[in-house]
C-alpha positions as CSV (number, residue, x, y, z in Angstrom):
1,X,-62.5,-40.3,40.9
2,X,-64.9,-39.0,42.6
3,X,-67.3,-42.0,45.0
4,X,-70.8,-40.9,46.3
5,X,-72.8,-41.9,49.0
6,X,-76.9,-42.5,49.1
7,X,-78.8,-41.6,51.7
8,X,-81.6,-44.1,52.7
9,X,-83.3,-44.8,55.4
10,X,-82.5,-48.7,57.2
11,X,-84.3,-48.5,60.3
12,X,-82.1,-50.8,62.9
13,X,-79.4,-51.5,60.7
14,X,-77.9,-48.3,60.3
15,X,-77.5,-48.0,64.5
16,X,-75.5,-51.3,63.9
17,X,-73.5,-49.7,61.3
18,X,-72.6,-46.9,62.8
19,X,-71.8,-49.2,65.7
20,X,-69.4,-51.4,63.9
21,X,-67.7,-48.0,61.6
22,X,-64.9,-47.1,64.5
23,X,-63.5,-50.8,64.2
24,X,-63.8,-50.8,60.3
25,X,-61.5,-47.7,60.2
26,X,-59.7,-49.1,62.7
27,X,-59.0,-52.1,60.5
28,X,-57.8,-49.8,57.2
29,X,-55.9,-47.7,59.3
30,X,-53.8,-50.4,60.6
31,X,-53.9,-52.9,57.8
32,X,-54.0,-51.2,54.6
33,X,-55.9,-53.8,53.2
34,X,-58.4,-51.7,51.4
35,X,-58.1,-49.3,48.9
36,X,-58.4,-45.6,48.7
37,X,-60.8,-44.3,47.3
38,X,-60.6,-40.6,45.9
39,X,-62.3,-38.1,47.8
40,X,-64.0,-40.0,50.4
41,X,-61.6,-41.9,52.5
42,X,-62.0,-41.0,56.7
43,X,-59.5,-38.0,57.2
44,X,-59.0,-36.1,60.3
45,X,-59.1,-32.2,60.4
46,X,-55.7,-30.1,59.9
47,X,-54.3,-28.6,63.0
48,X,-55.0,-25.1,63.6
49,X,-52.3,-22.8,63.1
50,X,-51.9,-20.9,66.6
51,X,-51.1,-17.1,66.6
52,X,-51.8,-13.8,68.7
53,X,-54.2,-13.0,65.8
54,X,-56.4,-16.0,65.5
55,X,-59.8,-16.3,66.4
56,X,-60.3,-19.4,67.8
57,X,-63.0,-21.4,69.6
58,X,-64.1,-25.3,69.8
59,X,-64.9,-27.9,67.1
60,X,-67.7,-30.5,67.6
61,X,-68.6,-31.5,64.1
62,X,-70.0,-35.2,63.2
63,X,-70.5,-36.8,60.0
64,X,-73.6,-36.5,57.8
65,X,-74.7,-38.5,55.2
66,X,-73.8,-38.0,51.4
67,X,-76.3,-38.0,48.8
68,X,-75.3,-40.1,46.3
69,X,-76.2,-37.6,43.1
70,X,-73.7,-35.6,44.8
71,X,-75.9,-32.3,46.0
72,X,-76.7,-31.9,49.7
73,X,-80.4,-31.6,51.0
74,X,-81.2,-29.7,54.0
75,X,-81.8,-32.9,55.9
76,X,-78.4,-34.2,55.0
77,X,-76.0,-31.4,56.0
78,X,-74.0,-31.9,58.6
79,X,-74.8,-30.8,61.8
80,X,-71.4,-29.3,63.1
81,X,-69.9,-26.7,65.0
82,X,-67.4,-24.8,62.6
83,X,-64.3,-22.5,63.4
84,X,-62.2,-20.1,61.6
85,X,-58.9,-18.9,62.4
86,X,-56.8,-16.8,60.7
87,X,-53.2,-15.6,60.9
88,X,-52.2,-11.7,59.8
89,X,-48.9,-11.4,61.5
90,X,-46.6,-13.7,59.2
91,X,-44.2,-11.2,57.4
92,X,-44.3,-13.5,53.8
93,X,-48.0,-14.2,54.1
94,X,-51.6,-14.3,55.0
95,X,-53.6,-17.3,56.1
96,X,-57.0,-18.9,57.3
97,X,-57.4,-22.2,58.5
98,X,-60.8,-23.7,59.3
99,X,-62.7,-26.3,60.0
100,X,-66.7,-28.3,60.3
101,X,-68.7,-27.1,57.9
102,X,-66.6,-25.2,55.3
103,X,-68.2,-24.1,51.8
104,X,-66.5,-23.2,49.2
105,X,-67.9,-21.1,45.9
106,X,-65.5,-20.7,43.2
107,X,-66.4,-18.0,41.1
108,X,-67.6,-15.9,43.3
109,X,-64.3,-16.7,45.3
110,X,-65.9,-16.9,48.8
111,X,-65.6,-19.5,51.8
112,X,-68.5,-19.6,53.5
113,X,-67.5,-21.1,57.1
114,X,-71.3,-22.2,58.7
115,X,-72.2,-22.3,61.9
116,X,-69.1,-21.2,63.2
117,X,-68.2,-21.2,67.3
118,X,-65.7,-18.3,66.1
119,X,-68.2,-16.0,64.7
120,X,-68.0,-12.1,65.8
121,X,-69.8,-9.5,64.2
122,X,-66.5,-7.7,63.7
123,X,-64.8,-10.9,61.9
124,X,-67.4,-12.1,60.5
125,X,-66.1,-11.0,56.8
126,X,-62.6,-11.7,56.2
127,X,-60.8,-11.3,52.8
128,X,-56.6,-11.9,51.9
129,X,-55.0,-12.7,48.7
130,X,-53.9,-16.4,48.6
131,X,-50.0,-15.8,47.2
132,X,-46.7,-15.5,49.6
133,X,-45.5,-12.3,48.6
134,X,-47.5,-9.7,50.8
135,X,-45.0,-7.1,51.6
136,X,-44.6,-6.2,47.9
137,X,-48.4,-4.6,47.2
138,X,-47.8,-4.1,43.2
139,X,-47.3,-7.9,42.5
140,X,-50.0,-8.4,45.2
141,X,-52.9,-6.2,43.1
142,X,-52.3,-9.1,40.6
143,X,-53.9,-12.1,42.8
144,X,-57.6,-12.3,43.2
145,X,-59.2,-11.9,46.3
146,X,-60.5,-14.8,48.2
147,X,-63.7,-13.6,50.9
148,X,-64.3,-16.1,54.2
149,X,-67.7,-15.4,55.6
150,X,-68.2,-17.1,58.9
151,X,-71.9,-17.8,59.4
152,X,-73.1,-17.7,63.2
153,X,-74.0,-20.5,64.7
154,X,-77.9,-19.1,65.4
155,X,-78.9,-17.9,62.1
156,X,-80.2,-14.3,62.1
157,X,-77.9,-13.9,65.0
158,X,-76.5,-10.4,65.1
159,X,-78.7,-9.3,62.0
160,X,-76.1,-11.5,60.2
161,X,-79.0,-12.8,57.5
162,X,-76.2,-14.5,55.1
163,X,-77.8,-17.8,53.7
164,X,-74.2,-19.9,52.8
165,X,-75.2,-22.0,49.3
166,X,-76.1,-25.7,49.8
167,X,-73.2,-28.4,48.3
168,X,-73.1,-29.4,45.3
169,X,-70.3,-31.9,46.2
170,X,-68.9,-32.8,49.5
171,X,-64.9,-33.8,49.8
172,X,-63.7,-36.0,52.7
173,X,-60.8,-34.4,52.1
174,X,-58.8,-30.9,53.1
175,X,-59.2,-28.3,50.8
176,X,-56.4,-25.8,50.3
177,X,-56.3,-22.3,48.8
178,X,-53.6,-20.5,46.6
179,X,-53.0,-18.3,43.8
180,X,-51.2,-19.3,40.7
181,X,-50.9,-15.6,39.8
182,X,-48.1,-13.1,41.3
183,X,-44.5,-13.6,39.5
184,X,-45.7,-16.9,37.9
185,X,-43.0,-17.0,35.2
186,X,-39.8,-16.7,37.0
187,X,-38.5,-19.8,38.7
188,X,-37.4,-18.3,42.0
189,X,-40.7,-16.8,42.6
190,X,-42.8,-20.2,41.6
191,X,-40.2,-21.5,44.1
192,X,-40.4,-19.1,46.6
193,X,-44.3,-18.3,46.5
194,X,-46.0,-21.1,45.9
195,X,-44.3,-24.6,45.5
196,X,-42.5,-24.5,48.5
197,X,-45.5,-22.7,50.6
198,X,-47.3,-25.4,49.0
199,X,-45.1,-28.2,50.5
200,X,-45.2,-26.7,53.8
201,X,-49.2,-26.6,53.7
202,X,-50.2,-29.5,51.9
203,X,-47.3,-32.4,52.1
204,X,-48.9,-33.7,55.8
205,X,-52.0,-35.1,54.4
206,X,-49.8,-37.4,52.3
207,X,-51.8,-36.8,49.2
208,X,-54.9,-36.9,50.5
209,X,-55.7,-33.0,49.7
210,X,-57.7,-31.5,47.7
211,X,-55.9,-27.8,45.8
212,X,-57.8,-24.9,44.4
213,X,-56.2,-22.5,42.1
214,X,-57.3,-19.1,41.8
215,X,-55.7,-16.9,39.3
216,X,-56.1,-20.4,37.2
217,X,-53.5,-21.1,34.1
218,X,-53.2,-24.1,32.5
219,X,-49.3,-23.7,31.2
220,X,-48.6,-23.4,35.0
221,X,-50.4,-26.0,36.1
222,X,-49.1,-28.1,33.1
223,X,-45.1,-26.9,33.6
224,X,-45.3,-28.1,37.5
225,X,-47.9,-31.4,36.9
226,X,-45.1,-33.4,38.5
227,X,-44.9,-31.3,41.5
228,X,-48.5,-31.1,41.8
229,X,-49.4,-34.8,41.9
230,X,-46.7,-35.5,44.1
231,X,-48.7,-32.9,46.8
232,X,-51.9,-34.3,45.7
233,X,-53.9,-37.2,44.3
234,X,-56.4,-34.9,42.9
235,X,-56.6,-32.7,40.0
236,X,-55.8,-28.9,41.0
237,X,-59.5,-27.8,40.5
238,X,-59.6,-24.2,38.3
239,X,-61.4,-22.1,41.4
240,X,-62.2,-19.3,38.9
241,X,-64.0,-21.0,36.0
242,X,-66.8,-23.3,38.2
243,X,-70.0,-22.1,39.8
244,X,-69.9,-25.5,42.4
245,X,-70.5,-25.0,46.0
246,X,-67.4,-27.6,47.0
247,X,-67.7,-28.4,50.9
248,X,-64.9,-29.8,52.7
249,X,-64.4,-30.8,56.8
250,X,-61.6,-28.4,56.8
251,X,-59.7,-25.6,55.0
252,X,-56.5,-23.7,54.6
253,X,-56.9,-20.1,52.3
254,X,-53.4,-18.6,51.4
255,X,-49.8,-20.3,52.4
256,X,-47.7,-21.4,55.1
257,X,-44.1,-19.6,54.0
258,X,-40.8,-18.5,56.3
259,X,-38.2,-16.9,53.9
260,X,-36.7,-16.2,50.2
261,X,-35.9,-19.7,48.5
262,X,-35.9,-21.5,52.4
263,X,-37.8,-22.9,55.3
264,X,-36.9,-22.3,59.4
265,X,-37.5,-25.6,60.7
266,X,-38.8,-24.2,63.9
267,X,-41.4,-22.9,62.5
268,X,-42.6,-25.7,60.5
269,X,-44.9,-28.0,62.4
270,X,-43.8,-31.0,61.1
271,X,-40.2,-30.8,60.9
272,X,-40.2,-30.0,57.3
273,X,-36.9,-28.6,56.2
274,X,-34.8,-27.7,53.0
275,X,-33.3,-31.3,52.7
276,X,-36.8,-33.0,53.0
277,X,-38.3,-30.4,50.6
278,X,-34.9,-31.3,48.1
279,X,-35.9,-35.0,48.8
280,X,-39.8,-34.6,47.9
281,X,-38.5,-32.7,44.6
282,X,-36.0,-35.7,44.0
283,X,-38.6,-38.4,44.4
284,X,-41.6,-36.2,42.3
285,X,-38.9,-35.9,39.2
286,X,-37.9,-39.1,39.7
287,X,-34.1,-38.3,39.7
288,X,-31.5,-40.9,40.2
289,X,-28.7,-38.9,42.0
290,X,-29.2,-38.3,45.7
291,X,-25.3,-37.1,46.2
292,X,-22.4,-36.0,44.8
293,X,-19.5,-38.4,45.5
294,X,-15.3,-36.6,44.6
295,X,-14.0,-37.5,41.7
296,X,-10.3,-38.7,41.4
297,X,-8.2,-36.4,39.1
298,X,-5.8,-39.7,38.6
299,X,-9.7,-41.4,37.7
300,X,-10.0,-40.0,33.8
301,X,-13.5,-38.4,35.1
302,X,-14.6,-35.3,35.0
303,X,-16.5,-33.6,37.5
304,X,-20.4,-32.0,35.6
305,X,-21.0,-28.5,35.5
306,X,-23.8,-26.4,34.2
307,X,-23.7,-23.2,33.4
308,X,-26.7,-21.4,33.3
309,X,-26.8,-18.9,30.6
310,X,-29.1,-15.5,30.5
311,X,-30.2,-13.6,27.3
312,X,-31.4,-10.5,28.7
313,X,-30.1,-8.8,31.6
314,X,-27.2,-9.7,33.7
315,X,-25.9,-11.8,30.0
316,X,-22.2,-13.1,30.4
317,X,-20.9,-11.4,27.3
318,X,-17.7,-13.8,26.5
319,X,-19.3,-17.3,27.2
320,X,-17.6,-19.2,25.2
321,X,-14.3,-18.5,26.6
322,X,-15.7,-19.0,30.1
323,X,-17.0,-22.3,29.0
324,X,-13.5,-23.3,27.2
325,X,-11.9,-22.2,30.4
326,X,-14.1,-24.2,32.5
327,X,-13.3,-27.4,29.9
328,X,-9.3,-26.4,29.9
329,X,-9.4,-26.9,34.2
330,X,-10.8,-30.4,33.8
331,X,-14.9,-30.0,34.4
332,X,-17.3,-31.5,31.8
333,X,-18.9,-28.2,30.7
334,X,-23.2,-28.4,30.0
335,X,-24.3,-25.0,28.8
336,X,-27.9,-24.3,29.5
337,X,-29.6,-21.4,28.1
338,X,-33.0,-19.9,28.3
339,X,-35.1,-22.7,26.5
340,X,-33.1,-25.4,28.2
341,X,-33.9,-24.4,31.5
342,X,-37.5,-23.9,30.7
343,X,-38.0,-27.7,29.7
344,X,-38.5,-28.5,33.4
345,X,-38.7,-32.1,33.2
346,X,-35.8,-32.5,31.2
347,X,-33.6,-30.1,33.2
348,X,-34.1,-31.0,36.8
349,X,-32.6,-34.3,35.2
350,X,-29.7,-32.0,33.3
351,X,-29.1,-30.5,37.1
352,X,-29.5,-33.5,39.1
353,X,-26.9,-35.1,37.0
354,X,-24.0,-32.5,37.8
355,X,-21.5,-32.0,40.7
356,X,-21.7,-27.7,40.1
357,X,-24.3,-25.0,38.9
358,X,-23.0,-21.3,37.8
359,X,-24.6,-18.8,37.0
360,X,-24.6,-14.9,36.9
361,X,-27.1,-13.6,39.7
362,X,-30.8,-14.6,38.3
363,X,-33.8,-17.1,39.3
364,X,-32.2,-19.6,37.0
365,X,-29.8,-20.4,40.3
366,X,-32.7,-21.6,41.6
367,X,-32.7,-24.6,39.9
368,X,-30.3,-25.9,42.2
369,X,-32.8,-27.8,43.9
370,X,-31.8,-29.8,41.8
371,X,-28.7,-30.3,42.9
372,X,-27.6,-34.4,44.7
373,X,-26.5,-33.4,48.1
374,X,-23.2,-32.0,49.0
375,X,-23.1,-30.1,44.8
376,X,-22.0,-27.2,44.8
377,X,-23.7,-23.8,43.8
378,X,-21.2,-21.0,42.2
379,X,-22.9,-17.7,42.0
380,X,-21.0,-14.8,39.6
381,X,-22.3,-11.3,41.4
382,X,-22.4,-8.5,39.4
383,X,-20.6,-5.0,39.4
384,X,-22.3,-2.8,42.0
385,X,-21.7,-3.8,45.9
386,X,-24.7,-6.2,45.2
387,X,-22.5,-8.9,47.1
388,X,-25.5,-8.7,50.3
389,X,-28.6,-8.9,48.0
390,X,-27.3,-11.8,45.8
391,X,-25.9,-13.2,49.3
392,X,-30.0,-13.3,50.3
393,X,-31.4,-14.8,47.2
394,X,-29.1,-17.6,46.3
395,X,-26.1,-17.9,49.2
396,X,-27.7,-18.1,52.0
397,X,-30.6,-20.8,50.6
398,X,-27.5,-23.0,49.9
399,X,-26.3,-25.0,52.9
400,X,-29.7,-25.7,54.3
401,X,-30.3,-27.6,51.2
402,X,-27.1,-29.3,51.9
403,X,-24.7,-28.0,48.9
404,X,-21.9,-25.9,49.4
405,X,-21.8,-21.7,48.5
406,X,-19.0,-20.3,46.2
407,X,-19.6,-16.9,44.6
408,X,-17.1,-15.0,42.0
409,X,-17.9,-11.3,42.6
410,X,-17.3,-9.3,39.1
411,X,-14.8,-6.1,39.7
412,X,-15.3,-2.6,37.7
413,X,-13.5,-4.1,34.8
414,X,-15.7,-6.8,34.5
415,X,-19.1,-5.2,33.5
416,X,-20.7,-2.9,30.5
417,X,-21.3,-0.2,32.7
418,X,-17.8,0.4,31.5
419,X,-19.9,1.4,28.1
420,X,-22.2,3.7,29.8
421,X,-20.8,5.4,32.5
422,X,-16.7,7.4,32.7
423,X,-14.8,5.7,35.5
424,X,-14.9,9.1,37.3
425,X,-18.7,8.2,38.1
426,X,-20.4,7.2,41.6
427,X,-21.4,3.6,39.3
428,X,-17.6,3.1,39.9
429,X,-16.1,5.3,42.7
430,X,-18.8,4.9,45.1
431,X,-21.8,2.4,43.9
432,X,-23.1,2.9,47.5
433,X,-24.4,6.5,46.7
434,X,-26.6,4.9,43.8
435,X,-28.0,2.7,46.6
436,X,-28.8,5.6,48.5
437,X,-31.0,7.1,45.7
438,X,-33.1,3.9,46.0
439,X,-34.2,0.2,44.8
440,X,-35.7,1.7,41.6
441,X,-31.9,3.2,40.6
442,X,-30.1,-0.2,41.9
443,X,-32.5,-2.0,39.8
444,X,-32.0,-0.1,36.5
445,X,-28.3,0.5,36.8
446,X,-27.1,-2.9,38.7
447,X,-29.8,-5.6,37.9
448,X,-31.1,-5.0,34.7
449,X,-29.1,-2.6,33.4
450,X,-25.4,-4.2,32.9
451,X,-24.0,-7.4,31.3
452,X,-20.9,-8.9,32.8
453,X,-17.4,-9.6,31.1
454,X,-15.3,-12.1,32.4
455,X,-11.7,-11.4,33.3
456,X,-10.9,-14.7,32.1
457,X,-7.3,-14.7,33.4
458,X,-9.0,-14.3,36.9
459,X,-12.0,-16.4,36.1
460,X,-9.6,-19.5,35.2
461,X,-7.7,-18.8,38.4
462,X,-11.0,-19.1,40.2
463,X,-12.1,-22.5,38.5
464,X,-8.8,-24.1,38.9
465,X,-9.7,-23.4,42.8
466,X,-13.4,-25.0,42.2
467,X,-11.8,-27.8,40.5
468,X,-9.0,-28.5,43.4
469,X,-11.9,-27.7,45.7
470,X,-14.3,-30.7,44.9
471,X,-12.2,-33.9,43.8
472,X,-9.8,-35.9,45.3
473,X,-6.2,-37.1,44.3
């Protein structure tokens, strides 16, 4: 819900108003006793993000009044002071932060920042794609461009004659920026990309943020609703389809993000970590297992593992034996295949109620965010010295988030190259070589282009191990 305010004109009275506001803030603020109200609540500016490759200057912006039909007039804009600062150096992503008088057009997909202290002819058009993933420039082509154009402060200044469009809504509330688009169906990358760049951008304001989508899809938005409302109390607003002229006190365009499937605490300016960013994902689920606790073998229980299942690449070929091996050692065995993982809501409760997740190397390991604490996360590498890569994606991620890392690493009897290739071949006698020749090789022989074949022998050696590993006498 969306409140308005009406200007009027109260002679007097309004001095004594404004007067009296600081103490009636004061009052909320340390009371509570009145409730929000969507949009237009008092809110304080974002930090800026500080970096050898900002512009930066000073802030001075004051409150103007709201009409109450929602559009601006000239006479009650806001008379600020704006700034823009941006941040081109961070390997995973770009970003902008500002702040003042920030206007925002969707469809045209430009964020016009007026009268702004930072304003340099050079800078004073700035453009970056709003999705984590910078470094790979093919997935990057697929996310639409957002523009900034910072407005000087004089107008006309620098033959700079850009007129910025008027509001036709003003927020109370930070707005911020991303893309929907990029690798949007696989889990890893929603993950990786945009949920938890998300969390690291949006969780401070507690809700009380406002989230623009460009590259817009309704399935998306619809799988990760939960997620969503647990960042903001606002509908994500579709930045493509709507010709509004949204104006906010301040802005972030594009995502805070440190690493693959992770966050460096140092570099978070809140402290935000893997086990908070677990706990945020526990509490927007609503799932009922913080932590694994041993099980007794004398107890009758049996410790939960699922096993994630693929059906195109990277396929375990004899499941069922590895699940009836899995059973034989003593776990409770929950197979999970494609459209099992998919129902989000109704897995994360699936994961979140098991002590282990397995899986052959794939972006269905990261589910183990949903994981209680101290779970453990067994990851089956593939034939093909791929033991580093499948290390970076889904071992190292694993004890920040508090689990534990076990990996089963398939040997040259246990893959379907065996189908393809003689044994006389560099697939087998020196995978390295195929490395050499480049990702696009590693990626059609290794990734996508074997299925594994359990040694079962071996692999029931290696659960018995798991099994001993995580309960008690």
């Amino acid at each position: 819900m969306r409140g308005r305010h009406k200007t009027k004109k109260h002679g007097g009275g309004v001095a004594a108003l404004w007067l009296l506001l600081p103490l009636l803030v004061l009052i909320v603020l340390k009371t509570n006793l009145l409730p929000q109200v969507a949009h237009y609540s008092v809110v304080s500016s974002p930090p800026s993000a500080v970096s050898r490759d900002e512009m930066t200057g000073d802030v001075d912006a004051t409150e103007g009044e709201h009409d109450s039909s929602g559009r601006n007039s000239d006479v009650a804009a806001p008379m600020v002071r704006s700034k823009l600062s941006c941040n081109f150096s961070n390997h995973q992503s770009n970003t902008c932060t500002m702040e003042g008088d920030v206007r925002i057009h969707g469809k045209p997909a430009t964020v016009y920042v007026v009268k702004a202290s930072t304003y340099l002819p050079e800078n004073s058009t700035i453009k970056l794609r709003p999705y984590a993933r910078k470094w790979e420039d093919q997935v990057m082509q697929l996310v639409r461009e957002v523009t900034m154009r910072s407005i000087p402060p004089a107008a006309g200044a620098d033959g700079d004659d850009v007129t910025p469009p008027e509001c036709s809504v003003r927020h109370d509330v930070p707005a911020v920026v991303f893309s929907t688009g990029g690798y949007n169906r696989n889990f890893f990358h929603v993950m990786t990309d945009v949920i938890i760049p998300l969390y690291l951008t949006a969780r401070e304001y507690n809700g009380r943020v406002q989230l623009l989508a460009t590259d817009y899809e309704p399935k998306w938005i619809a799988k990760y609703k939960f997620i969503l409302a647990a960042l903001s109390a606002y509908p994500v607003i579709d930045m493509d389809s709507e010709d509004t002229v949204r104006c906010f006190p301040s802005a972030h365009v594009g995502l805070e993000s440190h690493k693959e499937l992770g966050i460096i605490p140092g570099l978070s300016r809140n402290g935000y970590t893997m086990v908070t960013f677990r706990e945020f994902i526990r509490a927007a689920y609503s799932l009922q297992r913080p932590r694994v606790a041993p099980v007794s073998r004398s107890s009758g229980r049996k410790p939960r593992l699922v096993l994630i299942l693929r059906r195109n690449s990277r396929q375990l070929k004899n499941e069922a034996e590895a699940i009836a091996a899995g059973t034989e050692v003593g776990f409770e065995v929950v197979a999970a295949g494609p459209d099992d993982v998919s129902d989000l809501e109704r897995f994360a409760g699936v994961a979140n109620s098991c002590d282990v997740l397995m899986g052959v190397h794939g972006a269905g390991l990261a589910n183990m965010l949903f994981l209680p604490d101290n779970g453990t996360v067994v990851q089956i590498i593939p034939w093909g010295e791929l033991k580093w890569p499948c290390r970076h994606s889904f071992g190292d991620p694993v004890v920040p988030m508090g689990l534990r890392y076990l990996e089963y690493e398939a040997t040259a009897e246990e893959t379907t190259l065996n189908e393809t290739y003689p044994r006389d071949h560099a697939v087998f006698t020196d995978p390295l070589a195929i490395h050499r020749q480049g990702f696009d090789k590693v990626w059609n022989i290794f990734i996508n282009g074997q299925h594994v074949i359990l040694d079962i022998k071996r692999f029931r050696g290696f659960m018995e191990q798991l099994y001993q590993a995580i309960t008690t006498e």
